[in-house]
Short mmCIF file of the C-alpha atoms (twelve columns), coordinates in Angstrom:
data_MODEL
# 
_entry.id   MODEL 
# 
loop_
_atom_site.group_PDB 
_atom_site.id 
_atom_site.type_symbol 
_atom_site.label_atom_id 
_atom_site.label_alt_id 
_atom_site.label_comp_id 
_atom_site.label_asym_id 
_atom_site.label_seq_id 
_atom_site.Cartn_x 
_atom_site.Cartn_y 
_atom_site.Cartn_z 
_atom_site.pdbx_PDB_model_num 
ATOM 1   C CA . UNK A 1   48.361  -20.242 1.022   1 
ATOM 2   C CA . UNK A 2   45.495  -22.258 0.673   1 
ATOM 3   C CA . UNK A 3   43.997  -20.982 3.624   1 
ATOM 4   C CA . UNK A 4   45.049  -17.141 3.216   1 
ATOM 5   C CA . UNK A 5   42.707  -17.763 0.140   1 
ATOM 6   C CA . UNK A 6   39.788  -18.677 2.250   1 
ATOM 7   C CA . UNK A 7   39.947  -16.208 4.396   1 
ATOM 8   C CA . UNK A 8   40.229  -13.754 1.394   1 
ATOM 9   C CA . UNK A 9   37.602  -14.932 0.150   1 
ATOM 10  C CA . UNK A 10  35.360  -15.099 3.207   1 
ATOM 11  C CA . UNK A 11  36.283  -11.517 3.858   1 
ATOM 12  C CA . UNK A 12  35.019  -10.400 0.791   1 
ATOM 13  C CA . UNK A 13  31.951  -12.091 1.014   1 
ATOM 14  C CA . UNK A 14  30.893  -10.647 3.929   1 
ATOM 15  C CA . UNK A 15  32.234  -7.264  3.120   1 
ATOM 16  C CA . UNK A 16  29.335  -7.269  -0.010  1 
ATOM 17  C CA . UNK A 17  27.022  -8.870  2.846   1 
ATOM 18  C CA . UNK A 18  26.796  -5.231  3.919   1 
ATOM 19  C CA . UNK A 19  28.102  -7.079  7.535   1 
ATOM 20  C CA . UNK A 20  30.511  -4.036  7.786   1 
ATOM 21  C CA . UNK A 21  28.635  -1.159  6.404   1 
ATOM 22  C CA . UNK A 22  29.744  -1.736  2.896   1 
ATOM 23  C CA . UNK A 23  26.234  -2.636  1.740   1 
ATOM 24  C CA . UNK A 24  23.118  -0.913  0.905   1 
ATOM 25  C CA . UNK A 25  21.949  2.046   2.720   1 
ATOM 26  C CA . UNK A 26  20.117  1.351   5.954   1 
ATOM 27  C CA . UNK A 27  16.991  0.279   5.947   1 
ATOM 28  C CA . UNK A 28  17.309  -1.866  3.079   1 
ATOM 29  C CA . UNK A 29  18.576  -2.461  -0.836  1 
ATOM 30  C CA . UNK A 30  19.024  0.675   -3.381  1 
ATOM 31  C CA . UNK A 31  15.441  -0.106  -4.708  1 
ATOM 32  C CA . UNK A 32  13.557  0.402   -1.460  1 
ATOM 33  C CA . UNK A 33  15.494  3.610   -1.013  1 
ATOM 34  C CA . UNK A 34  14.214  4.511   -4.357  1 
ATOM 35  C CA . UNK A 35  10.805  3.340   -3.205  1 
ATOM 36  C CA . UNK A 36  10.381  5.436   -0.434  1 
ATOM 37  C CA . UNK A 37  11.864  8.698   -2.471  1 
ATOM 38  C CA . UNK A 38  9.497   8.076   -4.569  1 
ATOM 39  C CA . UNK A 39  6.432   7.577   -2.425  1 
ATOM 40  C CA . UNK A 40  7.586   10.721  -0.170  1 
ATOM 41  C CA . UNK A 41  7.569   12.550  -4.000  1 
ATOM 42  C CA . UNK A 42  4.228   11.876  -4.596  1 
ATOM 43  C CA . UNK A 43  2.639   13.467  -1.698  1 
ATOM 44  C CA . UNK A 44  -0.013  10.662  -0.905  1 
ATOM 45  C CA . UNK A 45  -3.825  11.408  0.454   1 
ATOM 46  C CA . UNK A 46  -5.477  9.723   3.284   1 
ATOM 47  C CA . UNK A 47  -8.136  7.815   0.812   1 
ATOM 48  C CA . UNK A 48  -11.227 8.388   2.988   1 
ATOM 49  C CA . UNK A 49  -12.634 12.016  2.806   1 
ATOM 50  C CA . UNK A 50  -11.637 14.417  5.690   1 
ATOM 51  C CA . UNK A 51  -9.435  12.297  7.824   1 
ATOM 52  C CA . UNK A 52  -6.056  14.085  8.516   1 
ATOM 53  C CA . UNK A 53  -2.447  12.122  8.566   1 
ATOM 54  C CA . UNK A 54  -2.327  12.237  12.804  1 
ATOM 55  C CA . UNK A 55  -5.630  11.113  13.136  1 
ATOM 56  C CA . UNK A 56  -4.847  7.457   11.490  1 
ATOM 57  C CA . UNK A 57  -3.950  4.345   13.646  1 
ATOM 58  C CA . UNK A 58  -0.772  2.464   12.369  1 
ATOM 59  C CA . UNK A 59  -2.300  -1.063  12.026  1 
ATOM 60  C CA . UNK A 60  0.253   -2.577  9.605   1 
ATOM 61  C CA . UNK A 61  2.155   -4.472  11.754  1 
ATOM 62  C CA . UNK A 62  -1.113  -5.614  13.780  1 
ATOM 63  C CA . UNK A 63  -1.311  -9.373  14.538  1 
ATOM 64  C CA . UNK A 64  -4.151  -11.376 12.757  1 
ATOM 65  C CA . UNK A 65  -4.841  -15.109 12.694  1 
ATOM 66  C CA . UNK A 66  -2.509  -17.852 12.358  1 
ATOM 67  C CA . UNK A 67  0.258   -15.340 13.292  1 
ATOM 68  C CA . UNK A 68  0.122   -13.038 9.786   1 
ATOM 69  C CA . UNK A 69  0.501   -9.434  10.218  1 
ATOM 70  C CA . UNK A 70  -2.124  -7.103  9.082   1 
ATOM 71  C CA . UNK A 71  0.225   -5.537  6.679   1 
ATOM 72  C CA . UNK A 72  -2.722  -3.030  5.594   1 
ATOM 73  C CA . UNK A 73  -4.258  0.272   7.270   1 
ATOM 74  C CA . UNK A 74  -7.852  0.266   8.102   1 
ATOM 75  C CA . UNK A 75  -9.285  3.675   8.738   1 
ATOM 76  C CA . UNK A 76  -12.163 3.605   11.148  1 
ATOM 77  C CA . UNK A 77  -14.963 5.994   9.461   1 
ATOM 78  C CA . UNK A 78  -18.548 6.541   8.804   1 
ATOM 79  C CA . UNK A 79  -20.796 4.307   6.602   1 
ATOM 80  C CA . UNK A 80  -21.335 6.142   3.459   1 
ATOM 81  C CA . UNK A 81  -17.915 8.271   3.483   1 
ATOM 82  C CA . UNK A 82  -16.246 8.841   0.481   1 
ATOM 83  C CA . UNK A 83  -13.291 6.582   -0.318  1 
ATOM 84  C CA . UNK A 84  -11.079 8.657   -2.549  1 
ATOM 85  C CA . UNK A 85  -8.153  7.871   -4.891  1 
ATOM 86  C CA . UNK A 86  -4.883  8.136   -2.314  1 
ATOM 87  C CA . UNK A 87  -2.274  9.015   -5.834  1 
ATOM 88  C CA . UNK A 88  -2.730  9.412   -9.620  1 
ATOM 89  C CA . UNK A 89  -3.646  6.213   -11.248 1 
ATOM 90  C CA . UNK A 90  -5.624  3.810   -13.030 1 
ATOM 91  C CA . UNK A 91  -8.572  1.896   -12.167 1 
ATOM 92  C CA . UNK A 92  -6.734  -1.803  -12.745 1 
ATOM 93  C CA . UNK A 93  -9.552  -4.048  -11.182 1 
ATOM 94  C CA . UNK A 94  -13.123 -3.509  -9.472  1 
ATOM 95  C CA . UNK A 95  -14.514 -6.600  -7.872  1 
ATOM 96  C CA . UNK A 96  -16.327 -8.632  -5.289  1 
ATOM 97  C CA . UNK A 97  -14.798 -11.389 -3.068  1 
ATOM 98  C CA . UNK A 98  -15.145 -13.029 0.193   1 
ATOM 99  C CA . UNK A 99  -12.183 -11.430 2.171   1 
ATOM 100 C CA . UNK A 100 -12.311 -7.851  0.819   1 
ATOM 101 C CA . UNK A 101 -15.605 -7.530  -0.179  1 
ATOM 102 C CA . UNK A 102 -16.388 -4.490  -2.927  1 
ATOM 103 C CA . UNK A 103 -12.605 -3.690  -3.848  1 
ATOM 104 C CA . UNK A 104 -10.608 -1.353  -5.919  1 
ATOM 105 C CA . UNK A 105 -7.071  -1.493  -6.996  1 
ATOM 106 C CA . UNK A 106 -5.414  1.445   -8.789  1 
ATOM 107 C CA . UNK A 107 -1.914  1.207   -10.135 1 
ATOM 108 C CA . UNK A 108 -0.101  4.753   -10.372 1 
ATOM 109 C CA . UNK A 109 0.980   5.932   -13.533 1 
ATOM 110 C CA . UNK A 110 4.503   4.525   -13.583 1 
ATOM 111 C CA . UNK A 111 3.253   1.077   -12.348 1 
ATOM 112 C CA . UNK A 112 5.585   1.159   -9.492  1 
ATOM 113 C CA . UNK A 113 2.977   0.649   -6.641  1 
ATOM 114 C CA . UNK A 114 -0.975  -0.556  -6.401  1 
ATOM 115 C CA . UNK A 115 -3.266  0.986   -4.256  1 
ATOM 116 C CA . UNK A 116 -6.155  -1.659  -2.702  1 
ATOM 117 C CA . UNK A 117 -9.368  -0.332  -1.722  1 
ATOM 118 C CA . UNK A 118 -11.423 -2.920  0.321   1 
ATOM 119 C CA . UNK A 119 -14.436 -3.326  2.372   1 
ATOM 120 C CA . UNK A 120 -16.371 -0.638  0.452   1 
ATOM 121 C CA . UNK A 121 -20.173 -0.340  0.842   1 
ATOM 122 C CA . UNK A 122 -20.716 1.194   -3.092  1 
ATOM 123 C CA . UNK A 123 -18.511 2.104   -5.630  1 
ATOM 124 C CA . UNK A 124 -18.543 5.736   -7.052  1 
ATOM 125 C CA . UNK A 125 -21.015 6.021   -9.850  1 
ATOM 126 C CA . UNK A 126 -19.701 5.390   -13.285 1 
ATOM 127 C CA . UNK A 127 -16.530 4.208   -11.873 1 
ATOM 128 C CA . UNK A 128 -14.919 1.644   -14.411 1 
ATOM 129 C CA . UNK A 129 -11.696 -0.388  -15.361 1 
ATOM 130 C CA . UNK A 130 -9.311  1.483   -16.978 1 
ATOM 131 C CA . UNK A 131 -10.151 4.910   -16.070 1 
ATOM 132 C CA . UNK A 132 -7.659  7.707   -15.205 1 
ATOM 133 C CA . UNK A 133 -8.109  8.879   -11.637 1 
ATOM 134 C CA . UNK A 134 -6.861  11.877  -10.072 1 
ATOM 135 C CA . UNK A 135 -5.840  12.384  -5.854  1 
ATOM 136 C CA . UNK A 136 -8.810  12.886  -4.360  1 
ATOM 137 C CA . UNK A 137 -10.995 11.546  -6.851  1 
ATOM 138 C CA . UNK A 138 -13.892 9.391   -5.179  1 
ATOM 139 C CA . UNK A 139 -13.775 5.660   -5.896  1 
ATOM 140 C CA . UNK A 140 -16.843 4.308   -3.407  1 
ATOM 141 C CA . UNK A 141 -17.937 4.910   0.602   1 
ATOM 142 C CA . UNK A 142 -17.002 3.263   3.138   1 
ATOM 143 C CA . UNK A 143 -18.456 -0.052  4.335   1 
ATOM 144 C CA . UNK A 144 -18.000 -3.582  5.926   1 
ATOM 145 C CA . UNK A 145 -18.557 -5.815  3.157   1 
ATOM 146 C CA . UNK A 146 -16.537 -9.039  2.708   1 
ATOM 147 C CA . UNK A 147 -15.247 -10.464 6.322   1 
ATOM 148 C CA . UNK A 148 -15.387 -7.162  7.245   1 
ATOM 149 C CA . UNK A 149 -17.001 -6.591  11.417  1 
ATOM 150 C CA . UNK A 150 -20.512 -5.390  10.309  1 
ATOM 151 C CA . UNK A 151 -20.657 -2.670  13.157  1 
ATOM 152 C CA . UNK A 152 -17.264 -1.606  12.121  1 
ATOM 153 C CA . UNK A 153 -17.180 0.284   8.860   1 
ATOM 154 C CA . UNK A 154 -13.531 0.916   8.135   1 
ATOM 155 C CA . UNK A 155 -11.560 1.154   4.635   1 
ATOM 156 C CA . UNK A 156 -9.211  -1.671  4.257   1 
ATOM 157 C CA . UNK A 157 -6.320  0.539   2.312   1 
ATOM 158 C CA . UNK A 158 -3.090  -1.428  1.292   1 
ATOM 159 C CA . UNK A 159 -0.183  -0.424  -0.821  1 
ATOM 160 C CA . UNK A 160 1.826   -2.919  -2.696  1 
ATOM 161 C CA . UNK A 161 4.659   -2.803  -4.837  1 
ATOM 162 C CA . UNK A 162 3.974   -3.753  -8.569  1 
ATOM 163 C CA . UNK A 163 5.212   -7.160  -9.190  1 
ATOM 164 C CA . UNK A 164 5.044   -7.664  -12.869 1 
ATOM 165 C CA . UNK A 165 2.725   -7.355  -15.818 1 
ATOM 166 C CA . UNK A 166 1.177   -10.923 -15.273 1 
ATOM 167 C CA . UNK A 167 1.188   -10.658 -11.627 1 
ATOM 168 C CA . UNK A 168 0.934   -7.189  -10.645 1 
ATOM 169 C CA . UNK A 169 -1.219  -7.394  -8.005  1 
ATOM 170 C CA . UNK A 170 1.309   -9.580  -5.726  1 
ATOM 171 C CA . UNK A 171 3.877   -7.349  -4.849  1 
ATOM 172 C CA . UNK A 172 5.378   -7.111  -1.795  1 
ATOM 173 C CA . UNK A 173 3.283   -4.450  0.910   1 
ATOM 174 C CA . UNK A 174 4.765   -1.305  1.877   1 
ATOM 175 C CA . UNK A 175 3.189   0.177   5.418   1 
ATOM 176 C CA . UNK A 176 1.952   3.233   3.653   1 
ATOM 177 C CA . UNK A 177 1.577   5.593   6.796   1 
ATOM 178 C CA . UNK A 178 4.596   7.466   6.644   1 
ATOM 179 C CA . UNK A 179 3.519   8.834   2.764   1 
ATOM 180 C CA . UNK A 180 0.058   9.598   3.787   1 
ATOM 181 C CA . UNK A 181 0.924   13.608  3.967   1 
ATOM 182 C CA . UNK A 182 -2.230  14.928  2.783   1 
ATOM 183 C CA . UNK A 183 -5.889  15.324  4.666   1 
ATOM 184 C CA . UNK A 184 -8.441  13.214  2.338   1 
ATOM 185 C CA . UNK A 185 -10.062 15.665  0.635   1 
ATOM 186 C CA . UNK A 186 -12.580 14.458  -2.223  1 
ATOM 187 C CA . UNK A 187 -12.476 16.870  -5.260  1 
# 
């Protein structure tokens, strides 16, 4: 009996593993499904001004040092082109560091995802924490600050899930290529 139990048991375990289908949809848990319904919903913009959707490269997964992925997109682009607000949002953070340089980070309205902005030669004039931006709306040009390749302007664009209210910038990524639907187009 004893062992009937175990077996039972082991059964059921693995049944709520999703082992045999029983589990979450594929593709992962009921919250990513909700994730990408939502990011398909919002009908995200390219953030640099004039590219289209099929003319981006897919370099999320690329391999970087020490064996990390890239787990960002960098679109290739002119010095001095806008950089433009990929969703509705706020303004969370504008700052300087070594890695990404001049950065942005908006958090949409429902604080379910963060939008990073890095490498940017200037930030758009009178742009400031807190402030309501729209799609489309500029937030700087593109540059190669930070450890950015000087004779490679790109935007460094990463979406993140919002972790918390103390930590909200530390979410997990999301490749955001699939929601990019829309041709940047600066309003």
């Amino acid at each position: 009996m004893h062992g009937l139990r175990t077996i039972t048991l082991v059964a059921l375990v693995l049944a709520g593993s999703g082992c045999f289908g029983g589990g979450p949809a594929p593709g992962g848990s009921p919250r990513v499904a909700a994730d990408r319904e939502y990011l398909r919903d919002r009908r995200l913009m390219v953030p640099v001004d004039g590219v289209r959707p099929r003319d981006l490269v897919d370099t999320y997964n690329a391999a970087r040092s020490g064996g990390r992925r890239h787990h960002a997109l960098d679109v290739m682009a002119r010095r001095g082109t806008p950089v433009i607000s990929a969703d509705d949002g706020v303004v969370r953070r504008i700052s300087t560091n070594a890695l990404g340089g001049r950065t942005v980070y908006v958090v949409d309205h429902q604080q379910r995802f963060v939008h990073y902005y890095a490498h940017l030669d200037r930030y758009a004039r009178g742009l400031r924490e807190g402030q309501r931006v729209r799609k489309g709306d500029q937030l700087g040009t593109v540059g190669s600050t930070g450890n950015a390749d000087r004779n490679a302007p790109h935007l460094h664009y990463q979406l993140l899930r919002y972790a918390n209210a103390r930590m909200w910038w530390a979410g997990d990524p999301v490749n955001p290529v699939p929601y990019l639907v829309l041709r940047g187009d600066k309003r």
